[in-house]
Each structure stands twice: as C-alpha cells, then as structure tokens.
Biopython code that builds the backbone (N, CA, C, O; Angstrom):
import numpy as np
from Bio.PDB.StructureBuilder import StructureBuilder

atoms = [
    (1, "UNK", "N", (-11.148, 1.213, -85.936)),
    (1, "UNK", "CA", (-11.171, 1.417, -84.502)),
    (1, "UNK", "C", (-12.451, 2.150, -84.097)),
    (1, "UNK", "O", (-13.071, 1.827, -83.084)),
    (2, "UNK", "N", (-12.956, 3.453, -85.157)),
    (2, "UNK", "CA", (-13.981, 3.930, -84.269)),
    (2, "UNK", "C", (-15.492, 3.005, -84.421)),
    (2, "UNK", "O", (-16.453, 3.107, -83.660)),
    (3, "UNK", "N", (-15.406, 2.256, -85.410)),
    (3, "UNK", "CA", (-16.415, 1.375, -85.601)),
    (3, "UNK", "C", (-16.571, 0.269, -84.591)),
    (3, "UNK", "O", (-17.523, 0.012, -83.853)),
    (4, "UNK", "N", (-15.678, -0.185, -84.703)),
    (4, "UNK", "CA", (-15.489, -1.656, -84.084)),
    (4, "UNK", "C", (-14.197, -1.959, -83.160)),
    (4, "UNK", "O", (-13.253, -2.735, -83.305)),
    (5, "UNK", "N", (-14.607, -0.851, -81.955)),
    (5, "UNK", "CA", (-13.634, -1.095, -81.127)),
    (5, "UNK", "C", (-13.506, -1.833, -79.956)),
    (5, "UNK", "O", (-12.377, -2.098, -79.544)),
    (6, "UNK", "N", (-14.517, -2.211, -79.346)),
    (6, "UNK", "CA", (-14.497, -3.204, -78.343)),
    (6, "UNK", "C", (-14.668, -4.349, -79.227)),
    (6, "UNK", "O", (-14.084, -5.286, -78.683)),
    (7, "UNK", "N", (-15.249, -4.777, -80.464)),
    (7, "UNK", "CA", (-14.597, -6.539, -80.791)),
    (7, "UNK", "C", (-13.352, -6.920, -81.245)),
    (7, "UNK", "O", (-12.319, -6.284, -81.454)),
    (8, "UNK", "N", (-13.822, -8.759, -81.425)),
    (8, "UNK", "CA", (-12.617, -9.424, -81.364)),
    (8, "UNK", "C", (-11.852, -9.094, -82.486)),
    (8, "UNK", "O", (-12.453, -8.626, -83.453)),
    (9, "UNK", "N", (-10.336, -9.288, -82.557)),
    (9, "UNK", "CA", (-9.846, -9.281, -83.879)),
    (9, "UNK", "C", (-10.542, -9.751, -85.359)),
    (9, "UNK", "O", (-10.220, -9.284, -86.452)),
    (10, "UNK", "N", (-11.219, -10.431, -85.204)),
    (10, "UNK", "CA", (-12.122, -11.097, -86.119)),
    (10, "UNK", "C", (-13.353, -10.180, -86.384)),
    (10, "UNK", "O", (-13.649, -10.144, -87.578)),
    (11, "UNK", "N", (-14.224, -9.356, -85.486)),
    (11, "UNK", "CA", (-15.127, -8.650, -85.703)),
    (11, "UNK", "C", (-14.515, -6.998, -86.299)),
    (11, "UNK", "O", (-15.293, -6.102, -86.628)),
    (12, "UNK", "N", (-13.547, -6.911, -86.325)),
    (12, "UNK", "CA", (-12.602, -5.821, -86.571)),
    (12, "UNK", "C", (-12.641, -6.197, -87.871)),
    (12, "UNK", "O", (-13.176, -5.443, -88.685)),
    (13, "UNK", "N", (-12.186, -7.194, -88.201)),
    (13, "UNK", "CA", (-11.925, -7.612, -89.957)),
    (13, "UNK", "C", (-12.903, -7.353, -90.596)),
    (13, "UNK", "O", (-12.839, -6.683, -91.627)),
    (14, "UNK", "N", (-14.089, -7.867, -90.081)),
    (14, "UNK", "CA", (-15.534, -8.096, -90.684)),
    (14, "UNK", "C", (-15.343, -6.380, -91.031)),
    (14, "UNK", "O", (-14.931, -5.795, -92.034)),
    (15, "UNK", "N", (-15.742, -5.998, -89.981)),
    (15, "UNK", "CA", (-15.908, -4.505, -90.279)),
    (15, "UNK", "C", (-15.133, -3.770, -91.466)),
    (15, "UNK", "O", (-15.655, -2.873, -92.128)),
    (16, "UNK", "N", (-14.053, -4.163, -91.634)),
    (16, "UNK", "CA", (-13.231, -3.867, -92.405)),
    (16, "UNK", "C", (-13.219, -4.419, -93.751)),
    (16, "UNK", "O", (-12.640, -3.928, -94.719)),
    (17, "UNK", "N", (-14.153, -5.855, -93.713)),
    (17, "UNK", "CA", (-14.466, -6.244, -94.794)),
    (17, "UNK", "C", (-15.652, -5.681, -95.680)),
    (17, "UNK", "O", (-15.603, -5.367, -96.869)),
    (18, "UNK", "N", (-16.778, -5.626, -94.771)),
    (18, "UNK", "CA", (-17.867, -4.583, -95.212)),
    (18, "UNK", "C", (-16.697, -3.130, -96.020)),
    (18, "UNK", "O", (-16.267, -3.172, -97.172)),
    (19, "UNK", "N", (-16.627, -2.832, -95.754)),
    (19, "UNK", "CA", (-15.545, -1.116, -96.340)),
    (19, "UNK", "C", (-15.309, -1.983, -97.920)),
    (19, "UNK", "O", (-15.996, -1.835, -98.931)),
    (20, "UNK", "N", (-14.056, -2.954, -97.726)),
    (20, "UNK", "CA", (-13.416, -3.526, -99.501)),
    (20, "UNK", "C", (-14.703, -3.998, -99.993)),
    (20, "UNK", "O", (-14.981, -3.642, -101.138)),
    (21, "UNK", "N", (-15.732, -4.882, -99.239)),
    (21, "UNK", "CA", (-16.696, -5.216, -100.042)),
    (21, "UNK", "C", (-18.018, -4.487, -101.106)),
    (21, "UNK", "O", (-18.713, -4.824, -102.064)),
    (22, "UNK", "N", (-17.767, -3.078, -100.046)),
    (22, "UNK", "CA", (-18.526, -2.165, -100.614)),
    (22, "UNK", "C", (-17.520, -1.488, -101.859)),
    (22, "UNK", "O", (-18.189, -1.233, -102.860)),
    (23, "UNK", "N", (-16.311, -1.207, -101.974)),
    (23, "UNK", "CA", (-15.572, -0.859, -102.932)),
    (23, "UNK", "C", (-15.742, -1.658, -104.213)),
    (23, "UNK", "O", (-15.691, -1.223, -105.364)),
    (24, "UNK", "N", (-15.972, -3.024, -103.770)),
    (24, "UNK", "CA", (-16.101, -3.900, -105.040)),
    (24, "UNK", "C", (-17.465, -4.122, -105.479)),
    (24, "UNK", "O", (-17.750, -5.014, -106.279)),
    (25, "UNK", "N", (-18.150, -3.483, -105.071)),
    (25, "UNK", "CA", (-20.064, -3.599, -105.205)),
    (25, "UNK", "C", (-20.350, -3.219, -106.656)),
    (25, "UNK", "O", (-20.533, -4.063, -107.533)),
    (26, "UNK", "N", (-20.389, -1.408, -106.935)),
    (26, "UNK", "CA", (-20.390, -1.284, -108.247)),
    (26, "UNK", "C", (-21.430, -0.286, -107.375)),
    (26, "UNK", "O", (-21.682, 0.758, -107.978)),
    (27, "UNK", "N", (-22.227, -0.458, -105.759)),
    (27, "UNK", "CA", (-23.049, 0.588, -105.673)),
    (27, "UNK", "C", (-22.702, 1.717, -105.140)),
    (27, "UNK", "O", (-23.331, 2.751, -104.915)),
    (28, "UNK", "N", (-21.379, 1.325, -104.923)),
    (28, "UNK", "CA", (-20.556, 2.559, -103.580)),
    (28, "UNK", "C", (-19.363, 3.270, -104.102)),
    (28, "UNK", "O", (-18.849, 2.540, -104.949)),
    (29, "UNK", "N", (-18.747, 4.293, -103.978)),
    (29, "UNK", "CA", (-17.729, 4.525, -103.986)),
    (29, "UNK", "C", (-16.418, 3.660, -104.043)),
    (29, "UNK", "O", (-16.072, 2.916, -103.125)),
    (30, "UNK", "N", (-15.857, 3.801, -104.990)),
    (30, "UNK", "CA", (-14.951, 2.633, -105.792)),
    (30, "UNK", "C", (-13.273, 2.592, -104.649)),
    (30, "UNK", "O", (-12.245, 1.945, -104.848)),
    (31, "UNK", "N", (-13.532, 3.328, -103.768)),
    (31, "UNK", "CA", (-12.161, 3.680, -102.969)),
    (31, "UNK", "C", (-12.613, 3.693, -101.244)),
    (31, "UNK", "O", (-13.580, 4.361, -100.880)),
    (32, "UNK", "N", (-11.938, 3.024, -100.437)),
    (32, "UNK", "CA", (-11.944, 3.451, -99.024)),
    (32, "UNK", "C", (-12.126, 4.637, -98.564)),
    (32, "UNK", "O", (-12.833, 4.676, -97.556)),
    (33, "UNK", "N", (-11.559, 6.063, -99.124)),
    (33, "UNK", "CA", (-12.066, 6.700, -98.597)),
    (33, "UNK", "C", (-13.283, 7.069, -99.099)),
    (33, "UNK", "O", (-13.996, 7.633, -98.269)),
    (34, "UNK", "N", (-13.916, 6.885, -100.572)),
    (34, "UNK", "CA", (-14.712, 7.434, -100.679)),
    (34, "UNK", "C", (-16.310, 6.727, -100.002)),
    (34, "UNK", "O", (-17.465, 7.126, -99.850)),
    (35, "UNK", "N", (-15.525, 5.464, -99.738)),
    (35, "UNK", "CA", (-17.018, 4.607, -98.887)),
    (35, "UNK", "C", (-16.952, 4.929, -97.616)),
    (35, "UNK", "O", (-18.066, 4.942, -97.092)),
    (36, "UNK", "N", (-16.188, 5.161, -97.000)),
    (36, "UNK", "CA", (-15.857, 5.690, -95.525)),
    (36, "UNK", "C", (-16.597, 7.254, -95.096)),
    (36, "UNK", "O", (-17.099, 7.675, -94.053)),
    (37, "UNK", "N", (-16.406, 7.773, -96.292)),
    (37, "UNK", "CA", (-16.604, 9.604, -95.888)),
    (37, "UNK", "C", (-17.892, 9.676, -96.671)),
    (37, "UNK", "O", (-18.495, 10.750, -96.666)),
    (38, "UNK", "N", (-18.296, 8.830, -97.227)),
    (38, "UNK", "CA", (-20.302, 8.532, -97.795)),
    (38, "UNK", "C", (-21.073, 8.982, -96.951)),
    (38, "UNK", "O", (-21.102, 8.590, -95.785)),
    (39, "UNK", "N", (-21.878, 9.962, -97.483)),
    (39, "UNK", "CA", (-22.425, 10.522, -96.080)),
    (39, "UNK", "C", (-23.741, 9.715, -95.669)),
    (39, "UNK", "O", (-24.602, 9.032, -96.223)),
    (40, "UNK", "N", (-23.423, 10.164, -94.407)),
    (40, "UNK", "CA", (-24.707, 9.096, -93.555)),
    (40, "UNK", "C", (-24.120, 7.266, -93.599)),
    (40, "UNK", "O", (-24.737, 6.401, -92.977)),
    (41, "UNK", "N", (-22.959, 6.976, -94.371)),
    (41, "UNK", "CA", (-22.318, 5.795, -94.229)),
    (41, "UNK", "C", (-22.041, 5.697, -93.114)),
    (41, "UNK", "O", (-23.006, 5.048, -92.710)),
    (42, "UNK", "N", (-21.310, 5.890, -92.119)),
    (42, "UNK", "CA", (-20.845, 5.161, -91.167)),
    (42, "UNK", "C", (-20.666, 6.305, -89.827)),
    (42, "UNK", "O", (-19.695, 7.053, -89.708)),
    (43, "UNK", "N", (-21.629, 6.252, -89.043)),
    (43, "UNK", "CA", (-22.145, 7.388, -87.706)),
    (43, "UNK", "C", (-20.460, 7.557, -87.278)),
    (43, "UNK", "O", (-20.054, 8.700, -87.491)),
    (44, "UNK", "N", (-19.704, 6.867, -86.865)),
    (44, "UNK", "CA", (-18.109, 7.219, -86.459)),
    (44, "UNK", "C", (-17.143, 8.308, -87.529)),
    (44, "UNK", "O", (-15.997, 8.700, -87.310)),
    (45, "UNK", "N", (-18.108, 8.659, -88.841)),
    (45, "UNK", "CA", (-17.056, 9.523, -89.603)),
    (45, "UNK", "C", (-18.094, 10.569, -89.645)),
    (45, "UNK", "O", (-17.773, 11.623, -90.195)),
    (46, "UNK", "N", (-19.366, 10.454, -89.125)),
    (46, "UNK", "CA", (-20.532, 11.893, -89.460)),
    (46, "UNK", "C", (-19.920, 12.422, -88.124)),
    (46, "UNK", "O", (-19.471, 13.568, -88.103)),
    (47, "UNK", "N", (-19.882, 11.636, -87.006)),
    (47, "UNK", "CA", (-20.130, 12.882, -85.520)),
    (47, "UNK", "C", (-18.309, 13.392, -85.015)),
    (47, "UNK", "O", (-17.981, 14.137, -84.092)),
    (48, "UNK", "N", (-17.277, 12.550, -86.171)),
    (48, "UNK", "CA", (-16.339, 13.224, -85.445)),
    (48, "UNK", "C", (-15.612, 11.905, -84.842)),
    (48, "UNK", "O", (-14.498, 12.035, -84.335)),
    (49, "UNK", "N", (-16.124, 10.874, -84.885)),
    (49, "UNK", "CA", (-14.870, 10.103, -83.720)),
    (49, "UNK", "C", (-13.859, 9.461, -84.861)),
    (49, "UNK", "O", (-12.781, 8.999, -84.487)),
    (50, "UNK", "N", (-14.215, 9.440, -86.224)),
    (50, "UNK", "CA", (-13.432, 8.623, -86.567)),
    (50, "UNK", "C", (-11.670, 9.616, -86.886)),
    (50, "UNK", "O", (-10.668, 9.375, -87.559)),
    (51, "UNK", "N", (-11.953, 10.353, -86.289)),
    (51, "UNK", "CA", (-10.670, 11.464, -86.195)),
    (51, "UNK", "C", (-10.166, 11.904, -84.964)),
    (51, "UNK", "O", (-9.621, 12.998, -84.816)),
    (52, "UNK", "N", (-10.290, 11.302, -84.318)),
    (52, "UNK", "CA", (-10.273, 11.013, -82.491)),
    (52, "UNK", "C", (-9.488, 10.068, -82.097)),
    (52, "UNK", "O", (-8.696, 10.042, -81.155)),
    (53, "UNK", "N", (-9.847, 9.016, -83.149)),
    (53, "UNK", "CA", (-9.413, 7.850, -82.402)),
    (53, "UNK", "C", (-7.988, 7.382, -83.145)),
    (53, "UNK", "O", (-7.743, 7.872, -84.247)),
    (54, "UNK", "N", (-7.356, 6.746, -82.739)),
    (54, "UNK", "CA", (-6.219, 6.055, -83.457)),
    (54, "UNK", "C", (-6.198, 4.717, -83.120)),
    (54, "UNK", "O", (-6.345, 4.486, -81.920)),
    (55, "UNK", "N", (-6.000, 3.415, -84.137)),
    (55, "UNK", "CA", (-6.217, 2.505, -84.563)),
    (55, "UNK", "C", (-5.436, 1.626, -83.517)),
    (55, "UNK", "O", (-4.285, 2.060, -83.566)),
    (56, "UNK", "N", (-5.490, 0.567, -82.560)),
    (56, "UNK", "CA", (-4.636, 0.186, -81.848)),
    (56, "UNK", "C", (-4.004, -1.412, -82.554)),
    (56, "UNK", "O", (-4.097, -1.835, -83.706)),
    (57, "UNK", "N", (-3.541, -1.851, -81.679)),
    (57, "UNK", "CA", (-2.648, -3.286, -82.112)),
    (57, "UNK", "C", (-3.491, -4.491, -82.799)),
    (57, "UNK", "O", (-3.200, -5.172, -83.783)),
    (58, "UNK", "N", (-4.447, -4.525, -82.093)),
    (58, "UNK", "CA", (-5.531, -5.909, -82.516)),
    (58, "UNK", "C", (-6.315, -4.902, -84.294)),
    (58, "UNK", "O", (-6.695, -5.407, -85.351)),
    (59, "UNK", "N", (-6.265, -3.571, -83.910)),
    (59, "UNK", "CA", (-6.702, -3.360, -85.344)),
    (59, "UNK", "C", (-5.859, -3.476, -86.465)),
    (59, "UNK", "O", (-6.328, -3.373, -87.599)),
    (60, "UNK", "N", (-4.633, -3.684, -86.259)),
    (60, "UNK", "CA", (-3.570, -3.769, -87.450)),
    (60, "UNK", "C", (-3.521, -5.221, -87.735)),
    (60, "UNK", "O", (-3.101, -5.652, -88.809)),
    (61, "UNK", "N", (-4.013, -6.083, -86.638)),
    (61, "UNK", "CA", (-4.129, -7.895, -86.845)),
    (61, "UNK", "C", (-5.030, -7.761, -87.474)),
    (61, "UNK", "O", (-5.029, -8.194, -88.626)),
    (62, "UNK", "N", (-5.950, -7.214, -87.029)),
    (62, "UNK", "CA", (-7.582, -7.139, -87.939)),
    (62, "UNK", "C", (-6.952, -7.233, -89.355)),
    (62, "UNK", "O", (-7.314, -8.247, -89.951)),
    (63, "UNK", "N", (-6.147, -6.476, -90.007)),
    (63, "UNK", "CA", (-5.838, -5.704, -91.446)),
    (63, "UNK", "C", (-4.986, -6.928, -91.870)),
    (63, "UNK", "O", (-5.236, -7.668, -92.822)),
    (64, "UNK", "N", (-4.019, -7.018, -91.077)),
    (64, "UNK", "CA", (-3.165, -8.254, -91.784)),
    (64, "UNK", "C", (-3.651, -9.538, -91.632)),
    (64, "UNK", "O", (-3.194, -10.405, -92.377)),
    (65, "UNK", "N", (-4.695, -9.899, -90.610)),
    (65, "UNK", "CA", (-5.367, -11.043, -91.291)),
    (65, "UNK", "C", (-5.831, -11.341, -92.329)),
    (65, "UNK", "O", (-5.629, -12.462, -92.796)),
    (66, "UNK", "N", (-6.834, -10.095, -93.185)),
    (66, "UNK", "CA", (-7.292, -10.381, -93.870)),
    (66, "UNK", "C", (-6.428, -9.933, -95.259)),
    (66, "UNK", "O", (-6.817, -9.944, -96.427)),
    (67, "UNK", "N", (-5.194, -9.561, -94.739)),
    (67, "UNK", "CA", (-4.122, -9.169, -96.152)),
    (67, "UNK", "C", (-3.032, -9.866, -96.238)),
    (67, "UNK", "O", (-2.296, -9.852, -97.225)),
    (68, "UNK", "N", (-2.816, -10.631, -95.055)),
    (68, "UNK", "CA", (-1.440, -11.901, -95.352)),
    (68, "UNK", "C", (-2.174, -13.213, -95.645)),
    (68, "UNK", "O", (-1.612, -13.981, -96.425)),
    (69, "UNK", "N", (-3.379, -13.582, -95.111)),
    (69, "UNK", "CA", (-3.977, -14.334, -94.927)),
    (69, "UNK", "C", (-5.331, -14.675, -96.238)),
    (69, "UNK", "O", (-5.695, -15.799, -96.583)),
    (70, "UNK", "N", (-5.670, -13.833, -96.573)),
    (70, "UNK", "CA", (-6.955, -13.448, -97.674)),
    (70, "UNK", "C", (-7.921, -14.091, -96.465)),
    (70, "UNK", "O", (-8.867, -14.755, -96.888)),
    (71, "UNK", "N", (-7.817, -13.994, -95.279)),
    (71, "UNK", "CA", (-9.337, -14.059, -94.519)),
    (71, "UNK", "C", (-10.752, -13.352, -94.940)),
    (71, "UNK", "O", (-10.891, -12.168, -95.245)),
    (72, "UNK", "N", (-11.936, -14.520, -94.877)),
    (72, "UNK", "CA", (-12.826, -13.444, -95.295)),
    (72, "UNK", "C", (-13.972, -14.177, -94.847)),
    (72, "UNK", "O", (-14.449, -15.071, -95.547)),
    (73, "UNK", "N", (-14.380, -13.912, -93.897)),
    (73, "UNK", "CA", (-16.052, -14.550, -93.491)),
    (73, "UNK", "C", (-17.130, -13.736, -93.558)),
    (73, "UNK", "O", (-18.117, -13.982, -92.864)),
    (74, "UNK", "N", (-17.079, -12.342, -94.646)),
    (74, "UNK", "CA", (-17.689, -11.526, -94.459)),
    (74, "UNK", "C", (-19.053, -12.247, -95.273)),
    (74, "UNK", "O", (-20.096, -11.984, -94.673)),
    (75, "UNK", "N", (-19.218, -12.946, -96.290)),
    (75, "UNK", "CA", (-20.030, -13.404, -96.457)),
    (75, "UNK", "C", (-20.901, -12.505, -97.259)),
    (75, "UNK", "O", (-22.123, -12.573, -97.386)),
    (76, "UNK", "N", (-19.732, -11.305, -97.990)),
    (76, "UNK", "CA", (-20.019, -10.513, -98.924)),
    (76, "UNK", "C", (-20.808, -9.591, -98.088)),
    (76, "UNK", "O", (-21.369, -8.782, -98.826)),
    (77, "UNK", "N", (-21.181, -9.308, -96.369)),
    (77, "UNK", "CA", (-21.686, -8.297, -95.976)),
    (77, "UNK", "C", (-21.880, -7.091, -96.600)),
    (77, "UNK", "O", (-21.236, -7.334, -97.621)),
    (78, "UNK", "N", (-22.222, -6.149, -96.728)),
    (78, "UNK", "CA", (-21.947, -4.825, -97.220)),
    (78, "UNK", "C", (-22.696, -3.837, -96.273)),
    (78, "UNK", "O", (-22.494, -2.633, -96.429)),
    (79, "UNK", "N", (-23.749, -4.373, -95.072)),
    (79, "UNK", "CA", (-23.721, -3.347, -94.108)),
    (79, "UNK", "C", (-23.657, -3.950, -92.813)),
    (79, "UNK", "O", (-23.715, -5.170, -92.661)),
    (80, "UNK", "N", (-23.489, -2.792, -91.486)),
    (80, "UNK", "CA", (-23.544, -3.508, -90.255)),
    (80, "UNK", "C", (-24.281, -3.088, -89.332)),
    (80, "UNK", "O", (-25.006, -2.213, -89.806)),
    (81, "UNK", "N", (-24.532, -3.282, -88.009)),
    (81, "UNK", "CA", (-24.913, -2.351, -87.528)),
    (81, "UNK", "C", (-24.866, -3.261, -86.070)),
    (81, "UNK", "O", (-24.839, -4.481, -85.904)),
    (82, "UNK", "N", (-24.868, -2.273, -85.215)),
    (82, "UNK", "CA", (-24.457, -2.970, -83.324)),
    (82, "UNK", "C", (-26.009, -3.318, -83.167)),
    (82, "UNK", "O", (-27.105, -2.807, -83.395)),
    (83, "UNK", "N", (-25.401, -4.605, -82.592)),
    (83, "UNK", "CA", (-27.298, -5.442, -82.779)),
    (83, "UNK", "C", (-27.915, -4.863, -81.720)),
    (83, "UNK", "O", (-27.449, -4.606, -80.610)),
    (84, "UNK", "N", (-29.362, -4.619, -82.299)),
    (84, "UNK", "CA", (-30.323, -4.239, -80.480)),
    (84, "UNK", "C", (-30.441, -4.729, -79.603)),
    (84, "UNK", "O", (-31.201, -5.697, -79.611)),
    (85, "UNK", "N", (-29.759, -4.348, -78.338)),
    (85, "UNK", "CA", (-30.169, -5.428, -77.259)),
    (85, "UNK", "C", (-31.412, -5.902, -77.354)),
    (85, "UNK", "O", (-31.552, -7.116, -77.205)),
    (86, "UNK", "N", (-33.050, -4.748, -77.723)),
    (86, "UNK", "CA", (-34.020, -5.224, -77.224)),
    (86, "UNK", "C", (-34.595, -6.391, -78.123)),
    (86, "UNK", "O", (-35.592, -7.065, -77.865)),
    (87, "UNK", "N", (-33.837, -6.489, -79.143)),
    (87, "UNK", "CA", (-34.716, -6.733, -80.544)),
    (87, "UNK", "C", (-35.613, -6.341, -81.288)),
    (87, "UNK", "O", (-36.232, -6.922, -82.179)),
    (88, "UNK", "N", (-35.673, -5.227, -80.857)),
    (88, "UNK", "CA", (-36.413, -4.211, -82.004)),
    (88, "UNK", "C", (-36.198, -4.067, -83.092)),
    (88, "UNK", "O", (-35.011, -3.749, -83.166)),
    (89, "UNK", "N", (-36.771, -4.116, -84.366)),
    (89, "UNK", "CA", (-37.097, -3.864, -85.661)),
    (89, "UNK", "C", (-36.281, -2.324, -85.732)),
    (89, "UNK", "O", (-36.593, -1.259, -85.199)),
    (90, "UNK", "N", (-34.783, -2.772, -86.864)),
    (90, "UNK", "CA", (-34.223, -1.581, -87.564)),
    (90, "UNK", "C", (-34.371, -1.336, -89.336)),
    (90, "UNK", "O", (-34.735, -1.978, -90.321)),
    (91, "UNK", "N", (-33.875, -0.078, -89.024)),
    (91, "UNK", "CA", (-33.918, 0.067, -90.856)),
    (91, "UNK", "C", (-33.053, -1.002, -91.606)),
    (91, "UNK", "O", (-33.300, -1.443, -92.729)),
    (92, "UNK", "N", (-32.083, -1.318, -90.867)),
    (92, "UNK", "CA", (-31.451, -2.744, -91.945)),
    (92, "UNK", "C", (-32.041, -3.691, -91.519)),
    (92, "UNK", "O", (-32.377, -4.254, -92.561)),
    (93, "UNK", "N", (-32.467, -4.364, -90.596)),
    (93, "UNK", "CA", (-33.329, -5.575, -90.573)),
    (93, "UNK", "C", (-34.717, -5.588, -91.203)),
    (93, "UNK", "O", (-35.146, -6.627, -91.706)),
    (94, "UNK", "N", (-35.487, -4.374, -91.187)),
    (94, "UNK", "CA", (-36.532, -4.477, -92.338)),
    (94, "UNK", "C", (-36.165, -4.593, -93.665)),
    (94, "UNK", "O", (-36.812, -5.211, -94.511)),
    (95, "UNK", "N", (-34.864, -3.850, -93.897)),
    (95, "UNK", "CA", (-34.708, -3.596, -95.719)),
    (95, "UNK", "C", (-33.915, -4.342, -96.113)),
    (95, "UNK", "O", (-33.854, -4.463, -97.337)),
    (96, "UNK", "N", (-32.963, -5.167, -95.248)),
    (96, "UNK", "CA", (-31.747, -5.558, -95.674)),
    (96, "UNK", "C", (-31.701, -6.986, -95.266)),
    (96, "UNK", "O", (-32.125, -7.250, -94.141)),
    (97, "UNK", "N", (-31.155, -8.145, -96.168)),
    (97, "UNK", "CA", (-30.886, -9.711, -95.790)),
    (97, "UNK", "C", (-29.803, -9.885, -94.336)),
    (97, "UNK", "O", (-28.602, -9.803, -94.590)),
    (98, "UNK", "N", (-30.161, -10.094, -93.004)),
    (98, "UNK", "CA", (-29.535, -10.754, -92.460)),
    (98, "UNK", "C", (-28.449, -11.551, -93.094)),
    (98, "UNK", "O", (-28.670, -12.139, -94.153)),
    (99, "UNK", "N", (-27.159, -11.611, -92.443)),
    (99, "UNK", "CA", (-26.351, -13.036, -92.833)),
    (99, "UNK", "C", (-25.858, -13.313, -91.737)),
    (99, "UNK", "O", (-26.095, -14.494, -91.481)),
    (100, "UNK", "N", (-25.122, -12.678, -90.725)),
    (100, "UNK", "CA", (-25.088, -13.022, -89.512)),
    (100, "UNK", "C", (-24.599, -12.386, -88.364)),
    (100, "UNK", "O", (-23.993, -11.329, -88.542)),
    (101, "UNK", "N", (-24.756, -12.872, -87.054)),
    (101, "UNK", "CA", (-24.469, -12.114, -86.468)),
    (101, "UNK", "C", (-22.799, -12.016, -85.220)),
    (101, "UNK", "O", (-22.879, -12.825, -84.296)),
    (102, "UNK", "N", (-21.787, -11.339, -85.220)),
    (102, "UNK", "CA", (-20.625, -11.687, -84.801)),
    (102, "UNK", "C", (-20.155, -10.405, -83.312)),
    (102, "UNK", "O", (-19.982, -9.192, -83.198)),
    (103, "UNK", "N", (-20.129, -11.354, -82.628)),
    (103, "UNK", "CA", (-19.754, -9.717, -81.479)),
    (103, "UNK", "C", (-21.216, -9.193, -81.197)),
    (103, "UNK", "O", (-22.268, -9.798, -80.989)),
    (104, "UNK", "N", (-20.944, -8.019, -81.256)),
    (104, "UNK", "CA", (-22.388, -6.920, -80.691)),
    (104, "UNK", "C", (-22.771, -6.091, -82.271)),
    (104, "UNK", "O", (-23.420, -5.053, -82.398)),
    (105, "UNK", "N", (-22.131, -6.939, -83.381)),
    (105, "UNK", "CA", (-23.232, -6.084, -84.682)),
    (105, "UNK", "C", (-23.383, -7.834, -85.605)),
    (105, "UNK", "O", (-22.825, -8.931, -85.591)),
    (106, "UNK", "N", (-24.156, -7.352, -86.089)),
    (106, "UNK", "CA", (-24.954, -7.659, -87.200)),
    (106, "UNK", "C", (-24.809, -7.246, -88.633)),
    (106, "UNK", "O", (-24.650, -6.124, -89.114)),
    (107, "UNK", "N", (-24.905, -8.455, -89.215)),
    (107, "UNK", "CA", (-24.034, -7.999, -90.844)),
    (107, "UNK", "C", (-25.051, -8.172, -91.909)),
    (107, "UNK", "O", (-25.812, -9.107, -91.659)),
    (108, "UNK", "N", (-25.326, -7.474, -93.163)),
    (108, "UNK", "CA", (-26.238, -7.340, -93.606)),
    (108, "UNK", "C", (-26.083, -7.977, -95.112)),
    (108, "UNK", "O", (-24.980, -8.435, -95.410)),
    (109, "UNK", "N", (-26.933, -8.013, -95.876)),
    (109, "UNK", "CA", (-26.514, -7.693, -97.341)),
    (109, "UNK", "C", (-27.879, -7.189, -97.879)),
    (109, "UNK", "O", (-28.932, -7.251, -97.245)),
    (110, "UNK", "N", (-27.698, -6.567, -99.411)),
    (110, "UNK", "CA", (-29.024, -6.338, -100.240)),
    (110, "UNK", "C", (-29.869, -7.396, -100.278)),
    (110, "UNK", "O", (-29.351, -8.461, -100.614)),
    (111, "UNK", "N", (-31.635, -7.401, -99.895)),
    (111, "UNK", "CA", (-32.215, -8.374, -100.589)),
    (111, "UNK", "C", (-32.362, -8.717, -102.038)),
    (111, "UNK", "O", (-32.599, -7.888, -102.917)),
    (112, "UNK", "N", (-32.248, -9.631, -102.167)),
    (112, "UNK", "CA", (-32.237, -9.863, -103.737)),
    (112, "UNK", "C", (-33.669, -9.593, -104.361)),
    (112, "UNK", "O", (-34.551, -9.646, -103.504)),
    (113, "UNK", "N", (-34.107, -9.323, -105.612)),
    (113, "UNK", "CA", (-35.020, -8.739, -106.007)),
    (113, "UNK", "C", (-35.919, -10.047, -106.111)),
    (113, "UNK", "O", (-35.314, -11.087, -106.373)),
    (114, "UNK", "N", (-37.479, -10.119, -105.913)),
    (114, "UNK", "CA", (-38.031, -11.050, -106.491)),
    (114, "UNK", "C", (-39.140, -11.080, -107.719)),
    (114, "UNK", "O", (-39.936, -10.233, -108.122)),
    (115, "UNK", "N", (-38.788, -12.657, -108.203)),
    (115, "UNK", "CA", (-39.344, -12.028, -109.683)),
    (115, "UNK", "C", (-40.939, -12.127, -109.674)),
    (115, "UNK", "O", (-41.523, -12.747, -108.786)),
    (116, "UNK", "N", (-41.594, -11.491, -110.692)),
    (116, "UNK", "CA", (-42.637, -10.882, -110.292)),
    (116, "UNK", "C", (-43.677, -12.258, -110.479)),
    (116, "UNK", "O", (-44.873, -12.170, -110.200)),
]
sb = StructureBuilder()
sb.init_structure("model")
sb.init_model(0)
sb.init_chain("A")
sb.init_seg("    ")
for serial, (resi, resn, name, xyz) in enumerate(atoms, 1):
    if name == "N":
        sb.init_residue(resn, " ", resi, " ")
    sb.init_atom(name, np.array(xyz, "f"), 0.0, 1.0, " ", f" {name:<3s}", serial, name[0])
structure = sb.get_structure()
C-alpha cells in the first residue's frame, strides 16, 4: 500500500513481485522483511509511511492474485521506481535494464555484465 497505492490491482502485484523476486535473487535479503527494511530500499519504509498506512481491499487482490493464481508479469523486475514525468535521466535508468513500464513506475532489472 505505501508503495503502490494509487495503481491498478496489477501494478500492486508487480510491486509486490519486485519484494519475492528480490528474496529469490541471492543479492538481497533472503526474507520480506529483511528486503523491505534494507536500508535506503524502499523511501515508504525510510520516512515512516510504511507504518501509517494499512493495506486496503485491491491490495489483498494484489496478494492473492499472485498466490491463488501464480500471476507473474514481473519479468523478474527487482527494482522500481514512479516514472519521471519529465523524462529525466535517474539512477536506475542509467544503471539499471529497463523492462517495462506499468501505471506511474517503471520496472527495472540488473544489467547483465558484458564480456570483455
């Protein structure tokens, strides 16, 4: 909810998929909370809102879509971020592979290394 609260049920998942996808990485914290409370991970658990807010109805569809269902268009995301209106150049669009974009963020992954 404090991430991804004005999108669709579907951009809720994503978000939520980035979190399990990072659990299963091998680079993050092996548990939800411990990828959640990563510091500098996710601005809604550094300033305080993600303890503010409580999770509403479309966020529990969010969860059981992707847990009754095995929904997953995350496309192995592992970061996000609310796209710039202006299109300005961010720290994940310089460092990080685009994969796509859903709602008002943008989903990321590691670039892959190239060989020399």
């Amino acid at each position: 909810m404090a991430e991804a609260e004005g999108e669709d049920t579907e951009g809720k998942a994503l978000v939520i998929l980035v979190i399990y996808n990072r659990t299963r990485s091998g680079k993050f914290p092996d548990t939800v909370k411990g990828v959640i409370s990563q510091r500098n991970a996710f601005t809604s658990y550094s300033n305080g809102r993600y303890d503010r807010v409580e999770p509403d109805a479309d966020c529990w569809a969010a969860l059981d879509l992707i847990q009754e269902t095995g929904w997953d268009e995350s496309q192995g995301a592992l970061y996000f971020e609310r796209t710039p209106e202006d299109g300005k150049s961010t720290w994940h669009s310089r460092n990080l592979e685009r994969l796509f974009i859903h709602g008002n963020h943008t989903f990321y992954t590691e670039k892959e290394a190239k060989d020399p």
